[in-house]
C-alpha positions in Angstrom: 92.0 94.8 129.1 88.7 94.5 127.7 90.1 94.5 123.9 92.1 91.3 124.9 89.4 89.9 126.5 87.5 90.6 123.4 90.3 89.0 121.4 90.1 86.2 123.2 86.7 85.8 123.0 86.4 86.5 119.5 89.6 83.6 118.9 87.4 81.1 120.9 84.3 81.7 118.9 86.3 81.3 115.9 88.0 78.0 116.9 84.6 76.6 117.8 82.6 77.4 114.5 86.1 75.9 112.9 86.3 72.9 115.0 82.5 72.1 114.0 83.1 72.8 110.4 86.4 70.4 110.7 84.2 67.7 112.3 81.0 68.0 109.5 83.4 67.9 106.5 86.2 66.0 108.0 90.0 66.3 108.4 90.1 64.9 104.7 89.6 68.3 102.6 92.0 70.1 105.3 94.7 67.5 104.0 94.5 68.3 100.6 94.1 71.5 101.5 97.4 71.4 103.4 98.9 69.4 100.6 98.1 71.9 97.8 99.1 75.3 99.8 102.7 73.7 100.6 103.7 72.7 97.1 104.0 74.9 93.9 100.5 75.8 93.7 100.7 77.6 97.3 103.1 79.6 95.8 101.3 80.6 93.1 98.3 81.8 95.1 101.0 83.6 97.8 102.4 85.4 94.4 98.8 86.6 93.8 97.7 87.5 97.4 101.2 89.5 97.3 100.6 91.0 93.5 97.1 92.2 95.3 99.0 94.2 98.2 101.7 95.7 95.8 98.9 97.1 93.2 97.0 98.5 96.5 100.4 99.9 97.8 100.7 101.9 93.9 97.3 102.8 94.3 97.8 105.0 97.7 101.4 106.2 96.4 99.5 107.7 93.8 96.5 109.5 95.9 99.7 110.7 98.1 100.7 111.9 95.0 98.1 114.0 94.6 97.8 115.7 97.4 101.4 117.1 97.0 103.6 114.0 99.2 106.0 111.8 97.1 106.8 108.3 99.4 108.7 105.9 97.6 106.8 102.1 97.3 109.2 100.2 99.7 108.3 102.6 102.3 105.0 102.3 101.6 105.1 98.5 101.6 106.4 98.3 105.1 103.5 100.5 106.0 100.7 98.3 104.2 102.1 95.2 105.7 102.1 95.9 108.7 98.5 97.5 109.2 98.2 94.4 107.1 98.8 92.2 109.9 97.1 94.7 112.6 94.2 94.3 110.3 94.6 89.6 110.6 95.3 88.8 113.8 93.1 92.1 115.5 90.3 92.8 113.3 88.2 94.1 116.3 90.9 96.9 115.9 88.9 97.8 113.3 90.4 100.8 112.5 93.8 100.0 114.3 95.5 99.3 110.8 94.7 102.4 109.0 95.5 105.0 112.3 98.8 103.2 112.6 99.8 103.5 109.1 98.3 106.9 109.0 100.7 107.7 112.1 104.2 106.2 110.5 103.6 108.2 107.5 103.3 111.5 110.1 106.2 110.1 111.7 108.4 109.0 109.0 107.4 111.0 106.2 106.6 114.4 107.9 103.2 114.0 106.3 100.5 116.3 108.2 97.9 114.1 110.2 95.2 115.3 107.7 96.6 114.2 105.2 98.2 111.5 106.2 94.7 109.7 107.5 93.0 111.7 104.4 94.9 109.3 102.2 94.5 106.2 103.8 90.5 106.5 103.9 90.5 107.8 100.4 92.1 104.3 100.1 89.9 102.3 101.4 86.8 104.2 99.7 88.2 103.3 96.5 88.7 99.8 97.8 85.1 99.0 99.2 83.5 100.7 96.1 85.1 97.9 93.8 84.2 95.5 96.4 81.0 96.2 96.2 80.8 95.8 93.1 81.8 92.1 93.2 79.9 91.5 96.0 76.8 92.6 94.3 78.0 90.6 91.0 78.5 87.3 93.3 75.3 87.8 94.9 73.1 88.3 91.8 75.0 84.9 89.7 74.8 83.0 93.6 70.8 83.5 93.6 70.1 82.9 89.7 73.0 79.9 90.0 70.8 78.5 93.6 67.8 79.1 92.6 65.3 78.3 95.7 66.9 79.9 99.0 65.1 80.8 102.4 63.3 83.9 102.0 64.8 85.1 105.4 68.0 84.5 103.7 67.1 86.9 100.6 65.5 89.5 103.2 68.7 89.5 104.9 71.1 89.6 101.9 69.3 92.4 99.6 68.6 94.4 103.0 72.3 94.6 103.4 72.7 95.3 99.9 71.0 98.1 99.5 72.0 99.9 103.1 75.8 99.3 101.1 74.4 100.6 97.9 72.7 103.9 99.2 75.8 104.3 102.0 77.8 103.9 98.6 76.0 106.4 96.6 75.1 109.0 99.3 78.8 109.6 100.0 79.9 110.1 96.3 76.9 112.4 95.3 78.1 114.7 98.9 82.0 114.5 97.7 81.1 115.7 94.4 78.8 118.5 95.6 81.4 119.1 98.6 78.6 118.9 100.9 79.9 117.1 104.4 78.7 114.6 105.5 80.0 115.0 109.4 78.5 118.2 109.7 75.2 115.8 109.7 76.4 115.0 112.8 78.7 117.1 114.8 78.9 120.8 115.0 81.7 123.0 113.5 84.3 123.9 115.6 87.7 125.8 115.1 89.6 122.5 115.7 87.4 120.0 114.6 90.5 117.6 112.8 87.5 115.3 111.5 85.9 117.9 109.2 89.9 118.8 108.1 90.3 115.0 107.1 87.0 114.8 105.4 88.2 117.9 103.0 90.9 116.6 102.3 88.9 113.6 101.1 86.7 115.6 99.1 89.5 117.3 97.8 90.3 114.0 95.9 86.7 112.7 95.1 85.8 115.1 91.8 84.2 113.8 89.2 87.0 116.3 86.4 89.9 114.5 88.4 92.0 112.2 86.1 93.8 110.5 89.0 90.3 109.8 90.8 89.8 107.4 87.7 93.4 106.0 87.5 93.3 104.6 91.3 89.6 103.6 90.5 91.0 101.7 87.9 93.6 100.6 90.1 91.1 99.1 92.4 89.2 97.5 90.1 92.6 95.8 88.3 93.3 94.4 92.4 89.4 93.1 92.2 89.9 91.2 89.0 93.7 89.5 91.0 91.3 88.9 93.8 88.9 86.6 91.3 91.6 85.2 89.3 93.3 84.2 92.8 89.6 82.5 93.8 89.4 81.1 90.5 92.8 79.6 90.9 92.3 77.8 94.0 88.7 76.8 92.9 90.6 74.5 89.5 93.5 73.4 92.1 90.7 71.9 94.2 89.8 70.2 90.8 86.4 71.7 90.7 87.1 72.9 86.6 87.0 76.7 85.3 84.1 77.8 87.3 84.7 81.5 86.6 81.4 83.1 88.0 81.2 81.1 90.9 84.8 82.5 91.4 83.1 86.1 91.9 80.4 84.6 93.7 83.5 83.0 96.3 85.0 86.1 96.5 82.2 87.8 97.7 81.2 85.4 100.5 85.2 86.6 101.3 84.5 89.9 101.3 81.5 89.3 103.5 83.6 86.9 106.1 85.9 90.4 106.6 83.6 92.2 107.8 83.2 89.6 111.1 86.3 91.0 113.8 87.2 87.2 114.8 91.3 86.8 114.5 92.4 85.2 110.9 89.1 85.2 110.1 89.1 81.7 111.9 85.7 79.7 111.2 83.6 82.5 109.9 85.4 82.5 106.7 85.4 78.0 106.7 81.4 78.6 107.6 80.6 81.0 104.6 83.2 79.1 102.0 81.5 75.9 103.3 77.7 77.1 102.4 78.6 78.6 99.3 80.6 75.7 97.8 77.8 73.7 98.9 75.7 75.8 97.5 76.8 75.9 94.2 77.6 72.3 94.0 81.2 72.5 94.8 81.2 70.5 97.9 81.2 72.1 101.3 84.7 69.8 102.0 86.3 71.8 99.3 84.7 75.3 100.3 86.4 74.8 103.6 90.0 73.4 102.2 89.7 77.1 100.2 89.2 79.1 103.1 92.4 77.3 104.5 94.3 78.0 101.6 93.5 81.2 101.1 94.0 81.8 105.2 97.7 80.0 104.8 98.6 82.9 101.9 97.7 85.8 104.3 99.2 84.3 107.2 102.1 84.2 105.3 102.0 87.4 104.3 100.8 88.7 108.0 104.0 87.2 109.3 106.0 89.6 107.3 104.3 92.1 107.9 104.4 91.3 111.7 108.0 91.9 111.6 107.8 95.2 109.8 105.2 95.8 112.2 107.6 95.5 115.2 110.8 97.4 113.7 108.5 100.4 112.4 106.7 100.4 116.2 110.2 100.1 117.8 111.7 102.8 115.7 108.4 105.2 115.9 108.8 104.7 120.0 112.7 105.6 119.6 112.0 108.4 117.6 109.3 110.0 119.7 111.6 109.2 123.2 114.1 111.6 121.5 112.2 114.4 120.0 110.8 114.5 123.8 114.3 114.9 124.9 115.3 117.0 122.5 112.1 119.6 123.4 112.9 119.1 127.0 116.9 120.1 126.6 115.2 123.0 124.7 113.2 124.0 127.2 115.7 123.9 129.5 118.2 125.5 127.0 115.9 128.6 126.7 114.8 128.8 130.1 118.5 129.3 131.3 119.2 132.1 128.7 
């Protein structure tokens, strides 16, 4: 109950900050906006938004891989879009995405939990860290680009920074040196699953591993889609090839994930908005991006909304009969 009070709550807050952004730049750049996702240049940025969840997809096929569990791509597909659109419309789930495909693939695949949830974090490590590394690029080219911004602003924005950076860099210098980083906090115990998942992710973060590198590389080729789908949108709202501002855009993206409101309804407008403004875009066109980036994902939330529902149907059924099957068992045995 409280979760769907918080989505609701969440929804409303997002709806607000968007009906205020709607009323400051008016219902003029939401028309073109409109105008550009529908035609052929919608599709263009739905092929890239797709491209970007297919590469991701190879990427944690690969880190299965690797720790001994072949899955072919369509499976994993239907997997990544539907945590995919756990991950839109409930992003106060926060985790919800990740423990549900981590479950399907212990369902489906027979993969152990460990592993299973080992992969999919190792996933999003490698994800965040190229992340990061655009965020940092956009934020660096946003202040020299800007120029004079509040000092509060700069307090708040390097803070964050550099909690990111040292979170970033005290996690890779513990993997390599095997040294956990849970044991910080929690003592050992003989079935402590948490400290099993974390080997498993240290098992995959060495420095001598080849395939560490590939899905690194991996990550950073779905970064570069990422800026050439921002770019893209940025010369279909006719503001030229603005190519660093593109990474500066994306970051401000990055950034309006992190807040749980559904669709990432208003926060995302609000940031797009400032920065557009901010770099002499126009905050009209800032907020006709965030709407055609939103109608991509939507699109591709959909999809994965009705993967989401067969998979969750079929991992109930599934579960209902292996009960029944242990409780005819049990039954079985008991009579002999």
């Amino acid at each position: 109950m409280k979760k769907v009070l918080f989505f609701l709550l969440t929804l409303l807050i997002g709806l607000w900050i968007f009906y205020f952004i709607i009323r400051t730049v008016g219902l003029e750049s939401m028309k073109y906006a409109f105008s550009i996702f529908l035609g052929a240049k919608g599709i263009a940025v739905f092929g890239l938004t797709f491209l970007m969840l297919v590469i991701g997809v190879w990427k944690w096929k690969l880190v299965l891989k690797t720790q001994g569990h072949k899955v072919s791509l369509k499976e994993l597909l239907g997997f990544r879009f539907s945590s995919f659109s756990m991950l839109f419309f409930a992003p106060m789930l926060v985790l919800g995405g990740d423990i549900f495909r981590s479950y399907a693939l212990k369902e489906k695949k027979d993969v152990p939990w460990e592993k299973a949830m080992g992969s999919v974090i190792i996933d999003r490590i490698l994800e965040w860290t190229c992340n990061l590394m655009i965020v940092l690029s956009g934020v660096v080219f946003f202040i020299l680009k800007v120029g004079i911004i509040p000092h509060k602003f700069k307090v708040i924005l390097f803070g964050s920074l550099i909690i990111l950076i040292m979170g970033a860099v005290f996690f890779y210098i513990r993997s390599f040196r095997k040294k956990s980083i849970l044991r910080i906090f929690m003592r050992r115990t003989k079935q402590n699953h948490f400290l099993d998942i974390e080997q498993e992710v240290f098992k995959f973060f060495k420095p001598k591993k080849i395939a560490m590198w590939k899905c690194l590389a991996i990550s950073f080729f779905r970064s570069l889609i990422a800026v050439l789908r921002c770019w893209l949108v940025i010369m279909f709202l006719g503001k030229g090839l603005a190519v660093f501002p593109a990474i500066s855009i994306l970051g401000f993206y990055f950034l309006a994930l992190l807040i749980p409101i559904p669709a990432a309804l208003g926060s995302h407008d609000a940031l797009q908005a400032f920065a557009f403004s901010a770099l002499g875009l126009g905050a009209g066109s800032g907020a006709a991006f965030a709407t055609i980036i939103r109608g991509a994902e939507l699109a591709a939330a959909l999809i994965g909304l009705v993967l989401l529902f067969r998979l969750g149907v079929g991992l109930i059924r599934d579960i209902f009969f292996k009960k029944i099957d242990i409780f005819l068992g049990s039954i079985t045995n008991s009579k002999e």
